[in-house]
N, C-alpha and C positions, 0 to 999 in steps of 0.2 A: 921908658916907653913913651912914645909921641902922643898926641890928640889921635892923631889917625888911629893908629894901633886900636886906642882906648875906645873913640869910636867902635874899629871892628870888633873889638871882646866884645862891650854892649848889645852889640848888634846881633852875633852870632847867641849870645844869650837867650836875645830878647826871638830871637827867633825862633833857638829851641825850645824856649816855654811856649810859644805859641802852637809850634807844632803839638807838642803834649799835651795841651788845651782840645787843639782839635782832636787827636787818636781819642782824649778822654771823652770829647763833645758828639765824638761817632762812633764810637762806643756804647755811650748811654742811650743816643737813641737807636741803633743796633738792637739795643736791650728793650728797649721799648717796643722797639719795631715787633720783637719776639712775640713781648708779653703779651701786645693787641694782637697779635696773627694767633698765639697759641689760645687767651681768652677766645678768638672770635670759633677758631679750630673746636675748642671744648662745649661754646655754644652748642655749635651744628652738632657736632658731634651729639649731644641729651639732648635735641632738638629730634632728631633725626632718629634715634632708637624708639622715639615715640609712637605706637600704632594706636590709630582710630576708626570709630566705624559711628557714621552720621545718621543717627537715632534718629533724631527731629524727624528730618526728609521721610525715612523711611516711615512712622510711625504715624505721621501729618498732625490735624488738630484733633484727631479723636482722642482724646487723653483727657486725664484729671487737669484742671485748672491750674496754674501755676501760683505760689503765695505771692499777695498782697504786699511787696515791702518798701515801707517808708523811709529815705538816707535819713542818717539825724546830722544835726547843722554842721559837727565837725566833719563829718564828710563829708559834706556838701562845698564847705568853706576849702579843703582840698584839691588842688589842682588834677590830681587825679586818684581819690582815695581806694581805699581797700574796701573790698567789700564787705560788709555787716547785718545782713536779711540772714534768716532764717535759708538753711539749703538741705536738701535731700539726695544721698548720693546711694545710690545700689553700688557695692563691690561683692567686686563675687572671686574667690579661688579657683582655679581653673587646675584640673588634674591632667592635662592633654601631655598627650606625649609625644607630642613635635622635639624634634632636638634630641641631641644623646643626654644634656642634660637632664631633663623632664623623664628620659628613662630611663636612667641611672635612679632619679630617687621616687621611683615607680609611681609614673602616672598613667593615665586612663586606657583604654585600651588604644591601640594603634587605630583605627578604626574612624576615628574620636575623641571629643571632649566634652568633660561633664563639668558641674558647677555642684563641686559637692559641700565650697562655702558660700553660703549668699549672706548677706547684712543689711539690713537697711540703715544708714546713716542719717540719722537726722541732728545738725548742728543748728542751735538757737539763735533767736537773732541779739546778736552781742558776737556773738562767734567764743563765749566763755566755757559754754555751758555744751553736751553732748550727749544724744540717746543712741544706742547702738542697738539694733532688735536682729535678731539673726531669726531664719526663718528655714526650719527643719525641712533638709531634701527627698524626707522620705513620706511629706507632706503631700497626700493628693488632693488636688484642686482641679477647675474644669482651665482646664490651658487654652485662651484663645486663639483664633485665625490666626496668626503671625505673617506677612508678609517675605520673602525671601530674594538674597540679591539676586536669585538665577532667574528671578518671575515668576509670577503665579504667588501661590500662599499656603500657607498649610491648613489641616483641617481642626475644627473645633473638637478639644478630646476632654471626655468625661473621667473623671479619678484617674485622671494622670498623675504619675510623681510631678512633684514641682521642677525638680532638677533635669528633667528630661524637656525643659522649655530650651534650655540654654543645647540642649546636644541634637534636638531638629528644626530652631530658628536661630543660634548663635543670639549674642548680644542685643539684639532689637527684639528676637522673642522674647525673651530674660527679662527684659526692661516690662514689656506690654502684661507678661504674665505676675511681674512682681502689681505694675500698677492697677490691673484687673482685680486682684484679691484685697488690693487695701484701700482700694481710693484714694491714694497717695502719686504727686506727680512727683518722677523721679528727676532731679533736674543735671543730675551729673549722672556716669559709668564710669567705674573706674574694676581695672578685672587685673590679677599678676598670678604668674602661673608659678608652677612647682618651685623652679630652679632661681625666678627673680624673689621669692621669698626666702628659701634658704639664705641666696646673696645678699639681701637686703640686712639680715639677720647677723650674716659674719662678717659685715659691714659697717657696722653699730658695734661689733666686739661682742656676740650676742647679749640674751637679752635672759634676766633671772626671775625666777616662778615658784610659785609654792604649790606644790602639791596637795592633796587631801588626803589623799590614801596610795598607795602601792599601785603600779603600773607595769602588765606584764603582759604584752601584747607582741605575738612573735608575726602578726600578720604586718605589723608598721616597724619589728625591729625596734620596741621600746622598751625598756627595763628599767623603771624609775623605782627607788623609793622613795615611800612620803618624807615629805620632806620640799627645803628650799635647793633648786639646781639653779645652775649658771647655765645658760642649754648655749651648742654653737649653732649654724643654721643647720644641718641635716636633723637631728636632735630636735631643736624646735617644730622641724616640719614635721617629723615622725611624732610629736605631741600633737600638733593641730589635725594629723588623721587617727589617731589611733580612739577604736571605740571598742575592740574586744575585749581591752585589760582593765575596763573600767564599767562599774556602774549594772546596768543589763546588756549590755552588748553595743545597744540601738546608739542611732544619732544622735538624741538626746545630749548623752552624757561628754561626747565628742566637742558639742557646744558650749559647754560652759568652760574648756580645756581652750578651747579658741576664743574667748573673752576674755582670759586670763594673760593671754599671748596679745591680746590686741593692747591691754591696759602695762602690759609691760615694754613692748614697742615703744610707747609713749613715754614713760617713765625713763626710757633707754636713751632716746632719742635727746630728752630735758637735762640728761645726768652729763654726756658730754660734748655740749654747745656750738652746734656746727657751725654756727655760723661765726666763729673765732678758728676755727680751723679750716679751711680750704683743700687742704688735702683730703680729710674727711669728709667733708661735703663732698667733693667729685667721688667718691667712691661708694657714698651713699645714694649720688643721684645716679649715679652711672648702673649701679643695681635696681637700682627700682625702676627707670626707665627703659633697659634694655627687656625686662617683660610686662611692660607696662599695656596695654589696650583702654583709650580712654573715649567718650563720648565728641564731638568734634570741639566743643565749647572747652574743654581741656585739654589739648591735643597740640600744646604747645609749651615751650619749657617756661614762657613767661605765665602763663596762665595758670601755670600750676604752681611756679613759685609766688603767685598773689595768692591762691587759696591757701598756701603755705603761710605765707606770710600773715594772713587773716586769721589765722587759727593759733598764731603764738601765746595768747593765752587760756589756748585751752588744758588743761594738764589732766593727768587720770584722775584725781580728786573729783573731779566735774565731769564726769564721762562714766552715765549709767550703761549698763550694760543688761538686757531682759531678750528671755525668747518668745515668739506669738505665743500665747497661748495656743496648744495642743491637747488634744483627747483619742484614745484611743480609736481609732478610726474600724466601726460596723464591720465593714465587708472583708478586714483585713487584721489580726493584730499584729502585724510587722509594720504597719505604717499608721498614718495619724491624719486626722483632720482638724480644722483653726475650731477653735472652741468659744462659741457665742454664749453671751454678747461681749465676752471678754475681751476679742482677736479686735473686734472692728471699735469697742472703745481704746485701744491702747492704738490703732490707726488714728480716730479720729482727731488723739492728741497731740499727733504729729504736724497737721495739715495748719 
């Protein structure tokens, strides 16, 4: 074989690794190219399923005061830290029955939507520690003026149920009428209806409960016995409405069924570590966001995954769970009023 020759095998070698270098160098970023357009795609995409409705504006400064909170120096020393104040978030369940899903696992009437769970959230400032107060829908209170997107307002109503705030002012009533009774600024809204909690539920792999007693409620389609269940999301949900097969019937007892559900959500959520799974995660946020309704200060998938991220060590161990105080309500006894001075001292230790 010549120099020459030798030359060309070299040559054609060196060539064909070169080429192979490139298919592999356009390739990978082919790959990359993907991963950025499918990441940016998955953004929007839980960006975009997010609905909001802008409290503030509507509601202006008449409202309770907002807390007092001091950064402490490591978050100050932060380029852009988490946030660590004390916050106050109303969520509420929403039974409407928009969508086939919402009527599939029977919510409110076509008509409408009610708010037949409300919460008040109050997280500590540390972001460690958590109070949960649920506040019974069959609670009448004086509902105020509420404001409305079509214009005009509604009128001031005496021994109204409470949950009739949310079905003739929507969200910004819900808000004014939660903040009206407690003196409490609510500084977030955060609302998921029927079908985004089921989802959320069989999204996490559900979530497991102990019961107290037997559960036979043909109006929610539940059939529990006492006992520990593994629930999936329909099963969950039909827990979180069901009040005939338990207790005296009333809301009440409904409530403590849905604290049990809130503290195991938690526990569910801690047991398998989304944030080592990415698959999980999109599937987790992809359910909570697609019936998600948040205040406009949340109404975006960063902002929710900071309060996320802020609340990492919170765990159900540190997450009290209490109802207002109630008392059988005079005029009525199928419904209840906040029972003084108990209702507005377990407010005031919120604020």
């Amino acid at each position: 074989m010549t120099g020459h020759e030798e030359q060309g095998g070299a040559g054609r070698r060196v060539g064909r690794r070169s080429r192979r270098l490139k298919i592999v160098g356009l390739t990978l970023a082919g790959v990359m190219t993907l991963g950025i357009a499918g990441a940016g795609w998955v953004y929007w995409h839980l960006n975009d399923n997010i609905k909001s409705v802008d409290i503030n504006s509507a509601l202006g400064d008449d409202r309770p005061a907002r807390a007092v909170t001091t950064p402490t120096a490591s978050a100050s020393a932060s380029a852009s830290p988490l946030p660590t104040g004390s916050v106050n978030i109303l969520v509420l369940g929403s039974d409407s029955r928009s969508g086939k899903e919402n009527k599939k696992l029977g919510g409110g009437d076509s008509s409408g939507a009610r708010s037949d769970t409300a919460m008040v959230v109050h997280i500590d400032a540390g972001r460690t520690g958590a109070t949960v107060v649920s506040i019974p829908r069959d609670t009448l209170v004086t509902r105020p003026s509420c404001p409305l997107s079509s214009g005009g307002s509604t009128s001031v109503a005496y021994n109204a149920m409470f949950n009739s705030a949310y079905s003739v002012g929507g969200a910004v009533c819900a808000v004014k009428t939660v903040e009206s009774i407690t003196g409490v600024r609510m500084d977030h809204y955060l609302e998921i209806d029927f079908s985004g909690f089921a989802k959320l539920v069989d999204a996490l792999g559900g979530v497991t409960v102990t019961t107290d007693q037997d559960i036979d409620d043909d109006d929610s389609h539940l059939h529990l016995k006492k006992g520990t269940h593994h629930l999936d999301g329909t099963t969950a949900l039909a827990l979180a409405r069901t009040r005939h097969g338990i207790g005296d019937g009333s809301d009440l007892g409904r409530i403590g069924l849905q604290q049990k559900l809130v503290k195991a959500l938690l526990d569910q959520m801690a047991s398998i570590s989304l944030l080592t799974n990415p698959a999980k995660l999109y599937e987790v946020a992809d359910a909570v966001t697609a019936s998600l309704t948040t205040d406009t200060g949340l109404d975006s998938l960063s902002e929710l995954m900071r309060l996320g991220q802020s609340l990492k060590g919170l765990t159900s161990d540190h997450l009290k769970t209490v109802m207002m105080p109630v008392v059988t309500a005079p005029s009525d006894p199928n419904r209840v009023i906040a029972k003084e001075p108990a209702a507005s001292e377990l407010w005031d230790s919120l604020k």
